[in-house]
N, C-alpha and C positions, 0 to 999 in steps of 0.2 A: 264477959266474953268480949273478945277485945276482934275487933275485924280489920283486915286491910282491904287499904283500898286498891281497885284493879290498877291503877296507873304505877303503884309500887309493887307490885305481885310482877307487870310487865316487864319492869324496870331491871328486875333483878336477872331476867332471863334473857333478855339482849345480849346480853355481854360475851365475848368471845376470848378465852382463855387463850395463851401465850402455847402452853403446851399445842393446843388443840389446830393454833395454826401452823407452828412448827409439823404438825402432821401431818397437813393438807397440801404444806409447801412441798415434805418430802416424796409424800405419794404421786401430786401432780409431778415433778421431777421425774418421778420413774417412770411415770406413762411417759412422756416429752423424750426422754431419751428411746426409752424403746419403739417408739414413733420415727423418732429421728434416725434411728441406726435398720431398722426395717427399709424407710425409705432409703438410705446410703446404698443399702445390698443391693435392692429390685434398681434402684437407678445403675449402680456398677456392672451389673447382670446383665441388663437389659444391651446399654451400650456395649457390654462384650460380645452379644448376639448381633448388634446392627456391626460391630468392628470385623465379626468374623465373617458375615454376610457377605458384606462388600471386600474385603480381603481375598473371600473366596472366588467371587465374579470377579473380580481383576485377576486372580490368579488363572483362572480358564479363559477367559480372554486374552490373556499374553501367552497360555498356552496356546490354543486355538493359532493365535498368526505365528508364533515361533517355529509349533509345528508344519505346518501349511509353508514356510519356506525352506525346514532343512527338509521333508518329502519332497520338493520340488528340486532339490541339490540335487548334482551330478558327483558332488565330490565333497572332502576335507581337504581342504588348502596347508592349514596350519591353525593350532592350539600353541598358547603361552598361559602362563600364571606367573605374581608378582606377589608382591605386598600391595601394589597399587590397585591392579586389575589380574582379570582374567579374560580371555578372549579366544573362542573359538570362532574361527574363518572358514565358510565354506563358499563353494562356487556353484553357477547354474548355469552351464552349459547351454540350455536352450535359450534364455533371454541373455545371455552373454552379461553377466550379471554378479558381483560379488557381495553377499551377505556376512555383516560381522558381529557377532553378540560379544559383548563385554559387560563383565556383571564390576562396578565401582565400590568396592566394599567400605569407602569414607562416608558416601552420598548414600550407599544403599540401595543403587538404582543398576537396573539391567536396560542397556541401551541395545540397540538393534540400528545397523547403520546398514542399505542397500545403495548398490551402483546406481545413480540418477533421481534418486529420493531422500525426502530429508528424513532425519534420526530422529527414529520412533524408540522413545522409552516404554519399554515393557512391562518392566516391574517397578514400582517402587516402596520404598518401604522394607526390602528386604535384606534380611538377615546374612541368610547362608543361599549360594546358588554353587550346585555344581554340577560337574557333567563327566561320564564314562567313553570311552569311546571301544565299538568293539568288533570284530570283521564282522558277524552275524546277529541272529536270533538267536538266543539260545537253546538251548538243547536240554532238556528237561527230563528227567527220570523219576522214577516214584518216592527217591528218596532224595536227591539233589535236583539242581538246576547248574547248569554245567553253558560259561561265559566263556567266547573267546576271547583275549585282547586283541586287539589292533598292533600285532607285532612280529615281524618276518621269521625267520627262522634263527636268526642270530637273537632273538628276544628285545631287536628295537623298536621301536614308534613308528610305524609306517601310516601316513594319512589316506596313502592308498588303499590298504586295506578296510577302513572306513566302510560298514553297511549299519550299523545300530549305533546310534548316541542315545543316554542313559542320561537325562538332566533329571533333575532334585532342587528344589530352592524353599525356602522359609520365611515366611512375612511376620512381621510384628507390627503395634502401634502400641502407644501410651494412653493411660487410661488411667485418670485422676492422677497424671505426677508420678502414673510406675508404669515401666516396661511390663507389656505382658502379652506373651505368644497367644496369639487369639487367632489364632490360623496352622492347623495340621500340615506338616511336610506334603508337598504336590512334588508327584515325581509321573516320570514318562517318559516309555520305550519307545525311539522313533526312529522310523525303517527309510533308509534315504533312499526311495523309491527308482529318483531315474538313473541311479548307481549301475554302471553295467559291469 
């Protein structure tokens, strides 16, 4: 009877097959990516909750003062739109006062310019901003909602008739290298209060 010795018995069991790391390489790979690509989401996700957060508070805060000075208008001056800009002009009769919004669709940015103060940008970051104008509140039925325009009797543009502006605007940011709307349309009905 022939015996081995423990140092050759261990000898033989060391040893790590070619296959067997091939396996260990592949399986550790798979965890590593599915690691990797969990982490990619929850970080993407997450920055699109802090993008749309702060999107969202800048968006009510530029509402908040936009609104707060056309309620304080007495009037509509004059509206244009371009390829370059857009620009509603109103006025405030009590501070003798003219406020002019212009949304810059190269820059992205909604500036707000007042008589004796410097230009305050509003928005930035935005997409789409736009605005309705219309002699009232609307008139609502159980099946419609029934808008007047701001238009005489002939069917023209009268800034006179001006009591409801109807703005709309859209913000985006970039997030890893892609465009991506991380902010819901903000729109708002607003009643130019010292309108007589």
């Amino acid at each position: 009877m022939k015996l081995s010795s423990p140092q050759s018995a261990l000898h033989g069991r060391l040893g790590v097959t070619f296959v067997e790391v091939m396996i260990a390489v592949g399986l550790g790979s798979i965890v590593l990516a599915a690691v990797a690509s969990l982490t990619m989401y929850a970080a993407k996700a997450s920055l699109a909750m802090v993008n749309y957060t702060d999107l969202d508070t800048k968006s009510r805060y530029a509402l908040d003062i936009i609104s707060r000075e056309i309620r304080q208008s007495s009037g509509v001056l004059s509206c244009s739109s371009n390829s370059t800009s857009s620009t509603l002009i109103l006025t405030n009769a009590d501070q003798a006062a003219t406020v002019t919004l212009t949304y810059y669709p190269n820059s992205r940015a909604v500036v707000m310019s007042k008589t004796g103060q410097a230009d305050f940008t509003a928005l930035m970051q935005c997409d789409t901003w736009n605005y309705s104008l219309y002699q009232r509140t609307p008139y609502i039925t159980p099946t419609n909602v029934l808008y007047y325009p701001a238009t005489n009797t002939a069917g023209v543009f009268d800034p006179n008739l001006v009591k409801l502006i109807n703005l709309s605007w859209k913000c985006s940011r970039t997030i890893f290298a892609q465009k991506v709307n991380t902010e819901s349309v903000q729109a708002a009905q607003i009643v130019l209060r010292s309108k007589q």
